[in-house]
Structure formats: structure tokens, C-alpha cells
C-alpha positions in Angstrom: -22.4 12.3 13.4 -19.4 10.4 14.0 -15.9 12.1 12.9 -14.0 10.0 10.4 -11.8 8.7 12.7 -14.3 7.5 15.5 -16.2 6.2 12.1 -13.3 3.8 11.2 -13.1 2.2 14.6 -17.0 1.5 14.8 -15.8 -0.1 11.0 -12.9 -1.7 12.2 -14.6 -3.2 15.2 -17.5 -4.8 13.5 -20.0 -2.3 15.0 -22.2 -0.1 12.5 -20.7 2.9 10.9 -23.1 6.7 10.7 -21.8 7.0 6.9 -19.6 6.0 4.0 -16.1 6.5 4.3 -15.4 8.2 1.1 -12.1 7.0 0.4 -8.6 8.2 2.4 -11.0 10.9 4.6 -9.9 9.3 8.1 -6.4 9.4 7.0 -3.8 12.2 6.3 -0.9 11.3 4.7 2.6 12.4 6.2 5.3 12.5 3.5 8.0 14.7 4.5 10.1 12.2 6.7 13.9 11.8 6.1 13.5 8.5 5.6 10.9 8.7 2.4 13.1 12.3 1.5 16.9 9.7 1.7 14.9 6.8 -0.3 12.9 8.2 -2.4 13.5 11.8 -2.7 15.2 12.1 -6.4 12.4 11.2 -8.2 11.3 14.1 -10.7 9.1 13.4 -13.1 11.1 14.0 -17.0 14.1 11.8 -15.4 15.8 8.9 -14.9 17.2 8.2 -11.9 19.3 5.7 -9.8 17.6 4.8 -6.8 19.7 4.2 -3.3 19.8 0.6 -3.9 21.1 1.1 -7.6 18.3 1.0 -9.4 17.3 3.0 -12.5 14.0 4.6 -12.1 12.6 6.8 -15.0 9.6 8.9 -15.6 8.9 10.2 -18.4 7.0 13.3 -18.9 4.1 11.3 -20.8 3.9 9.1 -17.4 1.7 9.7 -14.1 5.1 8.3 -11.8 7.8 6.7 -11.8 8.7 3.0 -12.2 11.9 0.7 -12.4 13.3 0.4 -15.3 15.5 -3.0 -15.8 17.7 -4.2 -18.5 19.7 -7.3 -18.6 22.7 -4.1 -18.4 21.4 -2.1 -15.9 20.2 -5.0 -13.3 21.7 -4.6 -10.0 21.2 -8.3 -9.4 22.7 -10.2 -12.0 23.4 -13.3 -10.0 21.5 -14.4 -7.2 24.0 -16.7 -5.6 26.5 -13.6 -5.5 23.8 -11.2 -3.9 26.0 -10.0 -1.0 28.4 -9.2 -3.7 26.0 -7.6 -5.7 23.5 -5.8 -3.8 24.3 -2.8 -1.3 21.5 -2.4 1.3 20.8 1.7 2.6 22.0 2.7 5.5 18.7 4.0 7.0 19.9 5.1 10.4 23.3 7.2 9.3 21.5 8.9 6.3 18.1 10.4 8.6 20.1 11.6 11.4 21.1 15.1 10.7 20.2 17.7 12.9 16.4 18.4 12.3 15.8 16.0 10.3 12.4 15.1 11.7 11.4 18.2 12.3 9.4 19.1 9.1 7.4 15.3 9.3 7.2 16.3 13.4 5.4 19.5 12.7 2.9 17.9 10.1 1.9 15.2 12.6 1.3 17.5 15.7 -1.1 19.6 13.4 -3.3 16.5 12.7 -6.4 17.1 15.0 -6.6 13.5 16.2 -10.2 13.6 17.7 -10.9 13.9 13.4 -8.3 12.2 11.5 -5.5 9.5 11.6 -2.1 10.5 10.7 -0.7 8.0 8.6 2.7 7.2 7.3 3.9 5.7 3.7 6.4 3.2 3.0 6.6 2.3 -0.8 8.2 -0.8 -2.4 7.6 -3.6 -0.5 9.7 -6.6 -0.1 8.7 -8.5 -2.9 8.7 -5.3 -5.1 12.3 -5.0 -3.8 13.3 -8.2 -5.3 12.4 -7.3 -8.7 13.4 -3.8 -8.3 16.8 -5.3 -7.9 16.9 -8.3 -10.9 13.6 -8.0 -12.7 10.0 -10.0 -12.6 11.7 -13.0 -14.9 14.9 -12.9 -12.4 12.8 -12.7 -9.4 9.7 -15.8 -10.3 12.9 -18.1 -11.6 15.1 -17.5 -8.1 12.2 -18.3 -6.0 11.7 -21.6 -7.9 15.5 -22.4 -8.5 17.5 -20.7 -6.0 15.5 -20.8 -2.7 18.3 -20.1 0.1 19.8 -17.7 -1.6 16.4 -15.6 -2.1 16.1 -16.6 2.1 19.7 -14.8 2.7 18.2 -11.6 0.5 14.9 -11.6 1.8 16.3 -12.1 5.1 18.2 -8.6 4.8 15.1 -7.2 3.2 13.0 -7.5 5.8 15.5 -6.4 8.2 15.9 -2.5 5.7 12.0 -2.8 6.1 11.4 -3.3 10.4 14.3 -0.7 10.4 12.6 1.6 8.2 9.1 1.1 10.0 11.0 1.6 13.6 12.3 4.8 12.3 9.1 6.0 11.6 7.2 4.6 14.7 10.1 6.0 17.0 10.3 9.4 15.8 6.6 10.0 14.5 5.0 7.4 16.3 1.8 7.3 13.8 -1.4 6.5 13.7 -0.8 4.5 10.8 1.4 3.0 8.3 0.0 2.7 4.5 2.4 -0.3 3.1 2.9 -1.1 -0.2 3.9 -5.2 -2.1 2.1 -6.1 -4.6 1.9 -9.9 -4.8 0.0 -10.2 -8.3 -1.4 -9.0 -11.4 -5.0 -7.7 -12.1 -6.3 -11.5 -12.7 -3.7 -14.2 -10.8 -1.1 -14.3 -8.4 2.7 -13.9 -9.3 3.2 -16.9 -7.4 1.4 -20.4 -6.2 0.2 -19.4 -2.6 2.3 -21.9 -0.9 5.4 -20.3 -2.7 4.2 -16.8 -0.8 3.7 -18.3 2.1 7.4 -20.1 2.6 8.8 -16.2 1.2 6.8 -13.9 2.8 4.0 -14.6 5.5 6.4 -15.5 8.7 8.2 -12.5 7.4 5.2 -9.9 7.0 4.0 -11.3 10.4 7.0 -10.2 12.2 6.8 -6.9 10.4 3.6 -5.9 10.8 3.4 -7.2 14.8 5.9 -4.2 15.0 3.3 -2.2 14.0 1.0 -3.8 16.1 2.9 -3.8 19.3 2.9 0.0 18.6 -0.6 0.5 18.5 0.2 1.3 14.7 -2.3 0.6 12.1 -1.6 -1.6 9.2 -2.8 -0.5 6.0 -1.4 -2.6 3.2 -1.5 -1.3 -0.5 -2.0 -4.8 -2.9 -3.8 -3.6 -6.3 -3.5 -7.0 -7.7 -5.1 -10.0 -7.2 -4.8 -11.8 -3.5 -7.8 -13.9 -3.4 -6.5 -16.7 -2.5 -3.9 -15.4 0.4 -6.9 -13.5 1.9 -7.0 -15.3 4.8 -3.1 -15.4 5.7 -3.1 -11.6 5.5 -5.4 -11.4 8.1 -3.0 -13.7 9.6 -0.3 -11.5 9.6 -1.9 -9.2 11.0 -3.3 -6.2 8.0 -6.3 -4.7 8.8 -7.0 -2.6 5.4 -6.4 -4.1 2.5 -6.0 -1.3 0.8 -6.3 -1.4 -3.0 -7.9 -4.2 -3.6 -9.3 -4.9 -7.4 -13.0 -6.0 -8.0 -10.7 -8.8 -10.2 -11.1 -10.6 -6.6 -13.9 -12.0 -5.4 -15.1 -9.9 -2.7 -18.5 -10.5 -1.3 -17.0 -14.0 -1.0 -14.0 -13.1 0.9 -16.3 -11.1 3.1 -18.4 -13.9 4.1 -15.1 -15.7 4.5 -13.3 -13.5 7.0 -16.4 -12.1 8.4 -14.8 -8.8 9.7 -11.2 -9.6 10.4 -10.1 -7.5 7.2 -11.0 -3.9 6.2 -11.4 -3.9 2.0 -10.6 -0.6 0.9 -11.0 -0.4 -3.0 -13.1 -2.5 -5.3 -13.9 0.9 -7.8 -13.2 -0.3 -11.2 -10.0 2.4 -11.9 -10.3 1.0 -15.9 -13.8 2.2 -16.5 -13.1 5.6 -13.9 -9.5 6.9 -14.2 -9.5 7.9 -17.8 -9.5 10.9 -19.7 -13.1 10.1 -21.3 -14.9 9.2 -18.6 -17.9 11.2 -17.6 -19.1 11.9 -14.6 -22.0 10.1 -14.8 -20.1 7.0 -15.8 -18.0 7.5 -12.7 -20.7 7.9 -10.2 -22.1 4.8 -12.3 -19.4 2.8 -10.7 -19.0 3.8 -7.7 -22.7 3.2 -7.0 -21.9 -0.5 -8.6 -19.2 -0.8 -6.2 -21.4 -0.1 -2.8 -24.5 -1.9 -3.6 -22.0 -5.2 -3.9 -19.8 -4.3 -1.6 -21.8 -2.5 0.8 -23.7 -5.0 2.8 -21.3 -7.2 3.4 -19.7 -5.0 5.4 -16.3 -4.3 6.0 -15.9 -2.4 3.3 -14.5 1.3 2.3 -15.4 2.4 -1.4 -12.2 3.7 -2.8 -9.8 3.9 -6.1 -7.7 0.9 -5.8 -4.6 3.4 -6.7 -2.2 3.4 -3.3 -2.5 7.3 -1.9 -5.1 9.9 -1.3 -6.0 11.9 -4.6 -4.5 8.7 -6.4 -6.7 9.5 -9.6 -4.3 10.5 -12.4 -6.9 12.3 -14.4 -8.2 15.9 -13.0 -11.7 15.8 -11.0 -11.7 12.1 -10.4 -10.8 11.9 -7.0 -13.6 14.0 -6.1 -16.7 12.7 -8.3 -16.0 9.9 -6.0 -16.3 11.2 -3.1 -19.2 13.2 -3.8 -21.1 10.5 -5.2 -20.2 8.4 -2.1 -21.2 11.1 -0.2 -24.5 11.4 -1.8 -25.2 7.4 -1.6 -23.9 7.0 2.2 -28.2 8.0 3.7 -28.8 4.7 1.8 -26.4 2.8 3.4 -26.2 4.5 6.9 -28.2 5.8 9.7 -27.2 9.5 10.2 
């Protein structure tokens, strides 16, 4: 039997997996890096916060995590054409450069047994995420329609926080993988026309994620939103999970589409599954749903569409999934 990491290359290169991948099990998570510790590091769930870019992030006690919280007062971004005014981007290098900084995320990569496992780094709030973190989703759709060069300029210094932020990572922890996160829709549509993501954010994410790339680095990218019709361009730039992605989107399609050029990792209802009154029965329900459509067409990783391991937010969850993928993967799989 293959280990989970030989079993996502025989995946990832088109050839015939020995079983299920039940979720995240090739991948462990590394979250103590200084970078994700400087950026992200104050949130507490019961606060509210301001994150290093000035944003106010609260989470309540009544909330699984936390999320931006804008106001017409509290924007950071009240004027797009004044953004360099405005807006103060991290300084990523000065702030993870202390004496030992790395040494805690250093230690939990050299314990990964690599023959097994992929070690796998996390960087949240993606560049469109960033935009909205900064003005707001109403802010945000209206600049990209009526203020084009200035969202360029921003997304231009954006991107350039983000390939520092990966380099940092790949330079000092040199991972197996990188789980990314931009959510480019809602559950049902698109935030945008696809051309509009295209002029924003493809030449952009390319560049980015050939970083990865030219690092031997894999690209997971967390979307749990609707991408359908920007499928295609993502395997363009150069993902090879898409990680997170909602049964909302046509997927037996898009895997007669890209025939093996993308990795699908989700398509578990989390509506009907992550909820305090489902039963285990309806959640093995689902998950058997999921892999006889998904399944055959290949390409495919049965998985919560929430964006990191144990994402479930409800107790025991996480692991009726797994088990019942476990328990389904002889029908799939030759052992």
C-alpha cells in the first residue's frame, strides 16, 4: 500500500491511486512561522482586533473564527485614488528576523517523515481578500469597475507583500507545499465577470505561484466559492489543488474539461454535514454522494470544502469523514 504521500503523486500524475485520500492525510500543516505569528498572531477568539494592515478583525465568542469587520468608520481604505496615502503595507522582512525566529516552524518541518507526509505551509487572505479587507466588498466590486489604475497601483503592491511573504517561507522552510487562500466568489456566482479576474488577477497569480513552482513547491489553493467558469485559467497559472471547491460548481464537467491538469479537493456538501444536527449517518450519506460523482472522474480528493485540516466546526465531523472515506476507498481502489 502506497503511503499518502507517494498516493498523491500517482493522483497528481494521472496514474491510479491504491485508496482514497481521506481529506488533508498527505499533508501536515506547519503554523508556527513568524510570518503567520507577525500577521496573524493576535487573533483570540472573544476579541476584536486590528490587524497589521489596520484592519478590525473581531470574533466573537458565539463565532467558529475570525473575520473583518468594516464600517464606513473603520475602513482603512476610504479613497482608492489616495491608497498610498491610505494604506500601510507590513514590513515582512524587518518584523520575522529576530534571533530564532524560525526555529520553532524549523523544528516542526524536520519532524515530518517525508517518505509519509508533505509538510505544508499556510498563507491566509489572498489578494483579492486583501482588497476588501482594506475598503469592503461594495468598495472593492465598484473600484475594479470605476477606478482601474488605481486598483493596478494597489494590487501591484499586493502582490509584491504576497511573493515576499511566500519567499520567506520557501527560503527558510523550504516546504513541501503552500495551502493559499482568495476566494474569488460566492457559493452560486462569481464576485466578478471572468474577464474582469482575468485583467486583476491571473498574470498576477501566475507570477506568484511560478515562485512556487520554480521551488519545487506545491500549490494548493483554498477557493470555497464558486470558480467554474475560471477553471481553466487556474490551471493556467499554475494550481494544482483546488482546494475547497463547492459541489455549487459543476464538477464532473470540469473534470472532463481539464482532464487531469487540476487536483479537486472538496465537493462534500459542508451545509447538509457541518451542523450541530447532523447524524452520522447523514454524514457518511454525503460523503458517499460525493465519491460516486466525483470519483470516477478522477482527479479528485473527497474533502470538507472548509480551508485547513480538522476544518469541521462541529465535534466528530472531521472524522466520520474520514472513516467513511476510509470504509468506501476498496470500492474505488485496488489495495
Amino acid at each position: 500500500m502506497y503511503s499518502e504521500r507517494e498516493n498523491f503523486l500517482k493522483l497528481l500524475h494521472g496514474e491510479e491511486p491504491d485508496h482514497l485520500i481521506a481529506q488533508w492525510a498527505p499533508f501536515i500543516p506547519v503554523m508556527t512561522d513568524p510570518v503567520q505569528r507577525y500577521t496573524r498572531g493576535n487573533r483570540v477568539k472573544g476579541t476584536t482586533t486590528i490587524d497589521r494592515w489596520g484592519t478590525t478583525i473581531a470574533w466573537p465568542d458565539n463565532q467558529p473564527a475570525a473575520m473583518p469587520h468594516i464600517t464606513p468608520e473603520n475602513k482603512v481604505l476610504k479613497d482608492i485614488t489616495k491608497w498610498r496615502e491610505q494604506v500601510k503595507v507590513p514590513d515582512l522582512v524587518s518584523n520575522t528576523q529576530a534571533p530564532g525566529a524560525w526555529d520553532d516552524a524549523k523544528a516542526d518541518i524536520a519532524a515530518i517523515d517525508k517518505e509519509q507526509s508533505f509538510s505544508m505551509c499556510f498563507m491566509g487572505t489572498g489578494m483579492f481578500e486583501q482588497l476588501h479587507y482594506l475598503m469592503g466588498f461594495e468598495d472593492t466590486l465598484m473600484a475594479l469597475i470605476e477606478e482601474p489604475e488605481a486598483m493596478d497601483e494597489l494590487l501591484d503592491a499586493i502582490f509584491e507583500y504576497r511573493y515576499t511573504y511566500a519567499k520567506l517561507l520557501i527560503d527558510n522552510l523550504h516546504p513541501d507545499a503552500i495551502l493559499s487562500h482568495d476566494d474569488w466568489g460566492a457559493k452560486d456566482r462569481m464576485f466578478m465577470r471572468p474577464e474582469v479576474w482575468r485583467h486583476f488577477f491571473k498574470e498576477r497569480y501566475y507570477k506568484f505561484y511560478k515562485l512556487f513552482h520554480d521551488n519545487n513547491v506545491l500549490v494548493l489553493h483554498h477557493a470555497d466559492s464558486f470558480c467554474e467558469p475560471i477553471a481553466g485559467d487556474m490551471v493556467d497559472v499554475g494550481i494544482d489543488v483546488w482546494q475547497g471547491v463547492l459541489p455549487q460548481n459543476d464538477i464532473v464537467k470540469l473534470q472532463k474539461e481539464l482532464k487531469g491538469k487540476l487536483i479537486f479537493m472538496g465537493g462534500v456538501n459542508t451545509s447538509l454535514v457541518d451542523r450541530g444536527d447532523a447524524t452520522p449517518e447523514a454524514i457518511r450519506a454525503e460523503v458517499r454522494r460525493a465519491c460516486e460523482a466525483y470519483v470516477p472522474g478522477g482527479s479528485f480528493i473527497p474533502c470538507l470544502p472548509s480551508g485547513l485540516r480538522n476544518g469541521a466546526i462541529f465535534p466528530g465531523v472531521d472524522d466520520t469523514i474520514d472513516d467513511e472515506i476510509r470504509k468506501l476507498s476498496p470500492k474505488y481502489c485496488k489495495y
